[in-house]
Backbone as CSV, one residue per row, in Angstrom:
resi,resn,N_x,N_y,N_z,CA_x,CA_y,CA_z,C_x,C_y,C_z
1,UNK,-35.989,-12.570,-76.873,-36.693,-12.164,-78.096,-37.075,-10.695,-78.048
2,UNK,-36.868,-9.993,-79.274,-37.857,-8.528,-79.529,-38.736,-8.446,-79.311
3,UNK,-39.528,-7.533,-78.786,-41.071,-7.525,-78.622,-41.435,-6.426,-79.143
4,UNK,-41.998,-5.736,-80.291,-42.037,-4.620,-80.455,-43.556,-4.103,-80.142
5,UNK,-43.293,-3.311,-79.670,-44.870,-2.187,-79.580,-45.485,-1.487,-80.157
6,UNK,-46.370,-1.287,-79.917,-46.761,0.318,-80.608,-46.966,1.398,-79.852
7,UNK,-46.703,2.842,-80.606,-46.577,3.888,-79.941,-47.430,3.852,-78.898
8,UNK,-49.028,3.596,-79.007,-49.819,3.956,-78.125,-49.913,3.180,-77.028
9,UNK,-49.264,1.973,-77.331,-48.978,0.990,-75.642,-47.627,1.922,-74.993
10,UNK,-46.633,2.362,-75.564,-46.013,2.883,-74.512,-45.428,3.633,-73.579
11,UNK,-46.944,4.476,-73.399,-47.226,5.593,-72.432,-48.120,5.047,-71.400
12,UNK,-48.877,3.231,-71.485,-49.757,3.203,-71.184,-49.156,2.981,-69.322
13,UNK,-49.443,2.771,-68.494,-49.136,3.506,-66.960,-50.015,1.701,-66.516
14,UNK,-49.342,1.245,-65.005,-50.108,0.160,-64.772,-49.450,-1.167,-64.624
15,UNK,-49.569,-2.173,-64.200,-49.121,-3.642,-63.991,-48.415,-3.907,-65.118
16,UNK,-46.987,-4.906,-65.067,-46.522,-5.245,-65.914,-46.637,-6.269,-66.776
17,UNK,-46.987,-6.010,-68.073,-47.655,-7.266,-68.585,-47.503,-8.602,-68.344
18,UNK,-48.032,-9.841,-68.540,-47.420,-11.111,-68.981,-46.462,-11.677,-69.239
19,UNK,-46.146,-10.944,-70.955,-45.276,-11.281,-71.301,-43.945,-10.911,-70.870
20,UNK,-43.956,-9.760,-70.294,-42.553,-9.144,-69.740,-42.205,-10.034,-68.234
21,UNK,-43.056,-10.695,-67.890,-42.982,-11.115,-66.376,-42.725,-13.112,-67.124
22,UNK,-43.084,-13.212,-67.857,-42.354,-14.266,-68.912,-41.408,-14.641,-68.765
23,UNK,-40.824,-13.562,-69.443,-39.266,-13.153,-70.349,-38.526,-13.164,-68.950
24,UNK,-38.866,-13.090,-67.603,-37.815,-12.278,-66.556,-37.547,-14.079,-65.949
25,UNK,-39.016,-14.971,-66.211,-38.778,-16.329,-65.386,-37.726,-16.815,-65.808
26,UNK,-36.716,-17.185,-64.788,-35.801,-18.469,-64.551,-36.410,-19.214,-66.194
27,UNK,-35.095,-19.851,-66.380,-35.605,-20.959,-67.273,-35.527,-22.183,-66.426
28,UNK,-36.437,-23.372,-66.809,-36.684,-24.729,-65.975,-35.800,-25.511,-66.407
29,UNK,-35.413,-26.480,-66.001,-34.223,-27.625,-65.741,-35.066,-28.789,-66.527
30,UNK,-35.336,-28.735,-67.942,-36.292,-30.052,-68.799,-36.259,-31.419,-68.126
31,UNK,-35.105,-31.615,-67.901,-34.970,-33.223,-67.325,-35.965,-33.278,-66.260
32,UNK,-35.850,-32.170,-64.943,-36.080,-32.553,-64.085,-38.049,-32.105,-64.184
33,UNK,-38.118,-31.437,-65.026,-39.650,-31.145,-65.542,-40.400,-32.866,-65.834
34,UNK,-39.366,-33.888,-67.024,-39.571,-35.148,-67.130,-39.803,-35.787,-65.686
35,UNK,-39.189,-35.497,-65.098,-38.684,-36.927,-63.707,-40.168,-36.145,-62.996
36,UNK,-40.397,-35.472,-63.165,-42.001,-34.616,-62.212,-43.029,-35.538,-62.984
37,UNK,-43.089,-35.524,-64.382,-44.296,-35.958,-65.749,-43.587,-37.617,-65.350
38,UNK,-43.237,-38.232,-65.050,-42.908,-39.574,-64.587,-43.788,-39.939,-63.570
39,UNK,-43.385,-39.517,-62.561,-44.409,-39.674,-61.484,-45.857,-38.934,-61.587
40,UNK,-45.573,-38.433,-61.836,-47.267,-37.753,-62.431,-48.457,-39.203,-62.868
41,UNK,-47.602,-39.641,-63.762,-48.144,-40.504,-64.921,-48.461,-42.045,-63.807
42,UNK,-47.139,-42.716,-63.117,-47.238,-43.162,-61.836,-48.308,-43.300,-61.178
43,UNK,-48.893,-42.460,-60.696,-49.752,-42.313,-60.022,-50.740,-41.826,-60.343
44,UNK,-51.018,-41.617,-61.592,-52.499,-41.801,-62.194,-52.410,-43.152,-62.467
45,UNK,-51.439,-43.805,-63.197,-52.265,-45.371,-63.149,-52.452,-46.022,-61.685
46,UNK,-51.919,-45.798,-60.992,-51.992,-46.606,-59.697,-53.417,-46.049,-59.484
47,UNK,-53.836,-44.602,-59.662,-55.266,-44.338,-58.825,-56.452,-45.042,-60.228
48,UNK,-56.046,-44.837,-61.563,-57.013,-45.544,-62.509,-57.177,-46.533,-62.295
49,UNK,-55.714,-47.522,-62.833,-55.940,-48.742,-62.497,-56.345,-49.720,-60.961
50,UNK,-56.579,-48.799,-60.039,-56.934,-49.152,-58.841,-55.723,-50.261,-57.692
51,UNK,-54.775,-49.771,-58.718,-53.290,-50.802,-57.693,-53.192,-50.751,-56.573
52,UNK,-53.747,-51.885,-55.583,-53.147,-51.985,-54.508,-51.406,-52.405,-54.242
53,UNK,-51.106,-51.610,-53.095,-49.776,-52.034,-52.121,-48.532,-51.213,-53.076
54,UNK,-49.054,-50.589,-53.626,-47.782,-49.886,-54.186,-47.041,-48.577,-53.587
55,UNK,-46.238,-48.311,-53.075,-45.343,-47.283,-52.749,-44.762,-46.326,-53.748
56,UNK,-45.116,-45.713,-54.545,-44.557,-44.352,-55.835,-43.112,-44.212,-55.418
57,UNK,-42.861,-44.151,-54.406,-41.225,-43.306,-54.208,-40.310,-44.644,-53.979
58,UNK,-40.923,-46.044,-53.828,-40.014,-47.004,-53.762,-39.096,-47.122,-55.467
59,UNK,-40.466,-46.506,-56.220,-39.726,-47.038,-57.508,-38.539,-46.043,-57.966
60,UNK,-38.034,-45.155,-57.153,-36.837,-44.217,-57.127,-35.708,-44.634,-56.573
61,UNK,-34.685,-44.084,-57.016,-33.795,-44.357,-56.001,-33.433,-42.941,-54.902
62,UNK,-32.513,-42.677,-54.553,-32.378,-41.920,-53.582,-32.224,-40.527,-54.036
63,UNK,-31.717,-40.123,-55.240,-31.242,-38.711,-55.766,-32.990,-38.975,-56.580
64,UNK,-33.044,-39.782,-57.288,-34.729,-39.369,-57.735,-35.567,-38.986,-56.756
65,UNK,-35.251,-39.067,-55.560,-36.557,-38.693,-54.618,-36.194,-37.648,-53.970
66,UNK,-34.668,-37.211,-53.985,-34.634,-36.399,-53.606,-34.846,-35.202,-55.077
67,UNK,-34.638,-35.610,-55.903,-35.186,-34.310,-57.350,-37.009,-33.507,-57.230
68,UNK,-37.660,-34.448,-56.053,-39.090,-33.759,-56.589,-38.934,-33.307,-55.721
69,UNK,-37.813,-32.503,-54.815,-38.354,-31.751,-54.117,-38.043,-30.128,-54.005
70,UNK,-36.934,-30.078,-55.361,-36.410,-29.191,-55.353,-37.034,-28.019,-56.623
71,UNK,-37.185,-26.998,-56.941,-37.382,-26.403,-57.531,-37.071,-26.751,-59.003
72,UNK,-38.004,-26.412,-59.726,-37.480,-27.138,-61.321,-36.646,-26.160,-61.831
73,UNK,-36.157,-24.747,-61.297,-35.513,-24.100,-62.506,-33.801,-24.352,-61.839
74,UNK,-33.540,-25.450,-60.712,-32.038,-25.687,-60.061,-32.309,-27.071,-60.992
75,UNK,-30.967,-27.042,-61.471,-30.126,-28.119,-61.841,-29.731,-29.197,-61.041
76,UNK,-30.339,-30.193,-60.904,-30.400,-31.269,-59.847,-29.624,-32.861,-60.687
77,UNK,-28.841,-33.339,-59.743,-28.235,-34.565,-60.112,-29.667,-35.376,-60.047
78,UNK,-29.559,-36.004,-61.739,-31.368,-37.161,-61.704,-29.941,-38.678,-61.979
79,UNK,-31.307,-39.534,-61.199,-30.596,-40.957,-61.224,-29.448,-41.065,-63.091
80,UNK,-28.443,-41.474,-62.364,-27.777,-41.980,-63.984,-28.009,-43.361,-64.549
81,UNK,-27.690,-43.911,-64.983,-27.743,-45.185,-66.081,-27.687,-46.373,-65.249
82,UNK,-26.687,-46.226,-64.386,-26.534,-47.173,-63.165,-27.174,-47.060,-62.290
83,UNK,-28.340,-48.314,-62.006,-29.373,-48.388,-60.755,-29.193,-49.461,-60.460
84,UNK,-29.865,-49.136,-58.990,-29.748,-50.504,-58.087,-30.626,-51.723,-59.071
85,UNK,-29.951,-53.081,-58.166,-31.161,-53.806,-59.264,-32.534,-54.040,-58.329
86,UNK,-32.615,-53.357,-56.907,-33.484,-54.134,-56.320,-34.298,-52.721,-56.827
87,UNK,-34.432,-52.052,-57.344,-35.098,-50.532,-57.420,-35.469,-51.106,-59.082
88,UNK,-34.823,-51.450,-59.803,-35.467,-52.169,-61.254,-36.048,-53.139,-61.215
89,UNK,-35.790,-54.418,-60.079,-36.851,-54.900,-60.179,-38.406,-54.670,-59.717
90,UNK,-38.222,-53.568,-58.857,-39.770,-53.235,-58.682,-40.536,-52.729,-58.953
91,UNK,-39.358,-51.814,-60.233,-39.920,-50.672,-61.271,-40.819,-51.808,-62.010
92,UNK,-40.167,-53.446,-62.404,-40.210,-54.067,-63.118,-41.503,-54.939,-62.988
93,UNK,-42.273,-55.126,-62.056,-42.977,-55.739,-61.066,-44.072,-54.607,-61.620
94,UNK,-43.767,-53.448,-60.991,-44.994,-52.482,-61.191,-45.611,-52.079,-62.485
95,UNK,-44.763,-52.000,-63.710,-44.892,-51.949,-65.063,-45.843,-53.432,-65.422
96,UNK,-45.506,-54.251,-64.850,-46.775,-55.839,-64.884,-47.769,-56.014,-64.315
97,UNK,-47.824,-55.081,-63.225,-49.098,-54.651,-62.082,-49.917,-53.949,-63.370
98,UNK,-49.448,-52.972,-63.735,-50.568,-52.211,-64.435,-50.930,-52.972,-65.885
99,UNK,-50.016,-53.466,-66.588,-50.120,-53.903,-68.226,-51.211,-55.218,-67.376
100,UNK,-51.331,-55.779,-66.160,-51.870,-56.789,-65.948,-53.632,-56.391,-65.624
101,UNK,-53.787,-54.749,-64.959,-54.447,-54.401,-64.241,-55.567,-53.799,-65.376
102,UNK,-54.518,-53.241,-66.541,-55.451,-52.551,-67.562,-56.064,-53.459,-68.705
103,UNK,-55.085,-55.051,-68.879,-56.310,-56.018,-69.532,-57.285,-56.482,-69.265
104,UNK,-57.104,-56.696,-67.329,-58.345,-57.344,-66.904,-59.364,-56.787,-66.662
105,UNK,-59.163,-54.988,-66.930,-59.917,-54.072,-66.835,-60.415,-54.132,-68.462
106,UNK,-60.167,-54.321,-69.057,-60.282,-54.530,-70.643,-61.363,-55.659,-70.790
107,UNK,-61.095,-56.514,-70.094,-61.562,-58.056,-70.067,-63.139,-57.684,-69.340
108,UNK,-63.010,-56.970,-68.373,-64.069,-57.177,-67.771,-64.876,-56.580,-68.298
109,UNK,-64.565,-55.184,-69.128,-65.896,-53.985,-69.657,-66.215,-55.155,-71.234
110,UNK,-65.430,-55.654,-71.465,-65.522,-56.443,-72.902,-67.059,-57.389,-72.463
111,UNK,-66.468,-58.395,-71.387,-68.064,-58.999,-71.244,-69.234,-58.708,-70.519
112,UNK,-68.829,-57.319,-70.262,-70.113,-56.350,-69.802,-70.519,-55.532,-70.986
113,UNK,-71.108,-56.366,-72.060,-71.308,-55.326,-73.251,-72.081,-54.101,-72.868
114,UNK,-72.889,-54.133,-71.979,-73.452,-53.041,-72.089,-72.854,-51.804,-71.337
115,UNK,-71.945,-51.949,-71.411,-70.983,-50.930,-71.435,-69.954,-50.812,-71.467
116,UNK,-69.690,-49.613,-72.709,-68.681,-49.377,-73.168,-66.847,-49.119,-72.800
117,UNK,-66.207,-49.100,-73.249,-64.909,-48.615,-72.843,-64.643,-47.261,-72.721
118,UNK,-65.458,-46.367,-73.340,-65.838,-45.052,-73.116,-66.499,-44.796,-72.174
119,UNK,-67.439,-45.680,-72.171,-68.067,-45.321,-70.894,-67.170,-45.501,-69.298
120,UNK,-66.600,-46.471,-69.371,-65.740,-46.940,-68.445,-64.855,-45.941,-68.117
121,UNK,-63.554,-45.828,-69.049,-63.266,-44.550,-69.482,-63.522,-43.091,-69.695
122,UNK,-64.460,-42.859,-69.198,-65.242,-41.860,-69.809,-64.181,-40.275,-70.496
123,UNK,-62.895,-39.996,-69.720,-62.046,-39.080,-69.474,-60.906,-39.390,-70.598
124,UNK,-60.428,-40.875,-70.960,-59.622,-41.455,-71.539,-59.901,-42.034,-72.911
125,UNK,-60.553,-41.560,-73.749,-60.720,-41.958,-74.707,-59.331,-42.240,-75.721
126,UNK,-59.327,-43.257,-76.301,-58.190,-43.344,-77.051,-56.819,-43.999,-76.243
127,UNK,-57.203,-43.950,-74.865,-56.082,-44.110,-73.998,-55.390,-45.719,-74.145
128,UNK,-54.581,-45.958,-74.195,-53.990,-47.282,-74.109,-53.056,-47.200,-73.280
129,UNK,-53.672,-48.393,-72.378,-52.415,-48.376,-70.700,-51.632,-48.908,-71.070
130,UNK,-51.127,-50.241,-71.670,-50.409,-51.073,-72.008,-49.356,-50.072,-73.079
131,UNK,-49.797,-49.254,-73.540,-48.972,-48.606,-74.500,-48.203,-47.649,-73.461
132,UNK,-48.879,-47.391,-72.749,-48.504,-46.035,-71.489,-47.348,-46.990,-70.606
133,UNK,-47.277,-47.886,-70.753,-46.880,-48.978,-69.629,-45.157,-48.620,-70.356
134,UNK,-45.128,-49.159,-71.625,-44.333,-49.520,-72.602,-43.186,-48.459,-72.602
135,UNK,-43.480,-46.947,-73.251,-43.522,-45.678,-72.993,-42.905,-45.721,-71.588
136,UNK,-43.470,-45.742,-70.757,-42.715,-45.374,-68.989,-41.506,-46.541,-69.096
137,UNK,-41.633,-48.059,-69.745,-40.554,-48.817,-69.294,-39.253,-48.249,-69.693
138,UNK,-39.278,-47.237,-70.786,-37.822,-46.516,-71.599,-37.812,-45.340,-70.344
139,UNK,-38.167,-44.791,-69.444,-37.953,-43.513,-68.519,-37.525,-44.592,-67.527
140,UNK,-37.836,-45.606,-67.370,-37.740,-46.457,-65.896,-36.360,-47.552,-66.481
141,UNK,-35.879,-47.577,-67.310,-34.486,-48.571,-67.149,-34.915,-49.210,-67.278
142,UNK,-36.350,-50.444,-67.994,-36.802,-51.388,-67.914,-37.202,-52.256,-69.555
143,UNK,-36.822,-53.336,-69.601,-36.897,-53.382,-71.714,-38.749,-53.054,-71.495
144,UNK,-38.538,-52.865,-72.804,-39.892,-52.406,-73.419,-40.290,-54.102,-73.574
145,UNK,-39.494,-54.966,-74.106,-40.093,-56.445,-74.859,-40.437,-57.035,-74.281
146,UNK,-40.217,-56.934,-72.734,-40.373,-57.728,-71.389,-41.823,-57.279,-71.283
147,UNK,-42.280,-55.949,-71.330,-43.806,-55.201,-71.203,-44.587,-55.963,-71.908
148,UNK,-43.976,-55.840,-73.226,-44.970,-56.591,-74.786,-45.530,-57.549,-74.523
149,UNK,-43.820,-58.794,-73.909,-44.548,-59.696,-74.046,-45.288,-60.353,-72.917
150,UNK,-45.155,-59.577,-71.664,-46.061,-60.174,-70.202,-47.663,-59.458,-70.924
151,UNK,-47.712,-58.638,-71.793,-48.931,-57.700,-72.487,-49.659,-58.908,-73.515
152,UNK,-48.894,-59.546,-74.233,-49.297,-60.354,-75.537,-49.776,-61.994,-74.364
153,UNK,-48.905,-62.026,-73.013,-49.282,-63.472,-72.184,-50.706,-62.728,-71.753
154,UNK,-51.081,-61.964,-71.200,-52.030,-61.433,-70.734,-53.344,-61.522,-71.313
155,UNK,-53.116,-61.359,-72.530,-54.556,-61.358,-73.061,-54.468,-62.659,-73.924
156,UNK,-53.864,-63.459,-73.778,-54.017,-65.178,-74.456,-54.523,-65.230,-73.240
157,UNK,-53.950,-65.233,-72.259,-54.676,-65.928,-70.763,-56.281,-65.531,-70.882
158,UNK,-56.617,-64.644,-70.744,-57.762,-63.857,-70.429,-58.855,-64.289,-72.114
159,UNK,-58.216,-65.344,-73.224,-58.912,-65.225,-74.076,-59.219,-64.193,-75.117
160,UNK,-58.508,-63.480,-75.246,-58.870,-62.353,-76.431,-57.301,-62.866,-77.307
161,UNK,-57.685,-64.184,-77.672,-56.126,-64.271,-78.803,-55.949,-63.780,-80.102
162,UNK,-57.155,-62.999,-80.495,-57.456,-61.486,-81.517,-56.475,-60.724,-81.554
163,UNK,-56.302,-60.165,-80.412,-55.801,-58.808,-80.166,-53.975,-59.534,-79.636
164,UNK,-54.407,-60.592,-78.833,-52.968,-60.937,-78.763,-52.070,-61.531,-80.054
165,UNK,-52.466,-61.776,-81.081,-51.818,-61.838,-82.521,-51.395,-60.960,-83.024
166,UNK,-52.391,-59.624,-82.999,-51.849,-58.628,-83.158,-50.486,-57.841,-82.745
């Protein structure tokens, strides 16, 4: 892009701006920016939702684990379309850990009226895990309907058949 100046910036003497030190960065590799915001997301629910026994890098396969380690602006082979199935099913397992972890977390602030889901939440307002769950099952190779509906068994079990109609 143009950047135009004005006369009196350019005599001015001194460190090179921002924007010029911008313009000079590498551009980043988007995909592999995603496969970083994947695990990111990963492992905030595991530390929110308080998941025990989970391993983050099991749910990769071998070129995904090897992608976080490389610089985001190299072009890195990310897992293709074809995955193992023992690596989907545990993607598959873990996506039910949390949609399971964030109703009963739902369940429990519900009959603790005196306090809120905000309060609980305090950082997450608006947040919906089960929706977050759903969302990651399309990055993870995993159906979304399988999420829904272990999401819609979840809260019939637990008694809120309100929200599970919905």
């Amino acid at each position: 892009p143009l950047l135009d100046t004005e006369d009196a910036w350019v005599s001015v003497e001194g460190p090179v701006s921002i924007v010029e030190l911008a313009l000079e960065q590498k551009r980043i590799h988007y995909p592999l920016v995603e496969h970083q915001f994947v695990l990111c997301t990963l492992l905030y629910a595991i530390m929110r939702l308080s998941l025990k026994g989970v391993k983050p890098l099991s749910l990769f396969d071998s070129k995904g684990k090897n992608a976080f380690f490389k610089d985001l602006t190299s072009i890195q082979l990310l897992p293709s379309g074809d995955m193992d199935p023992n690596v989907l099913s545990i993607r598959q397992q873990f996506l039910l850990k949390v949609v399971s972890a964030a109703v009963q977390t739902l369940c429990s602030s519900q009959k603790d009226r005196e306090v809120s889901e905000e309060e609980y939440f305090p950082f997450e307002k608006g947040k919906n895990w089960p929706t977050l769950a759903v969302d990651l099952a399309q990055y993870l190779q995993i159906s979304e309907d399988l999420v829904r509906r272990h999401y819609v068994c979840e809260l019939y079990s637990y008694g809120m058949d309100h929200l599970g109609e919905e």
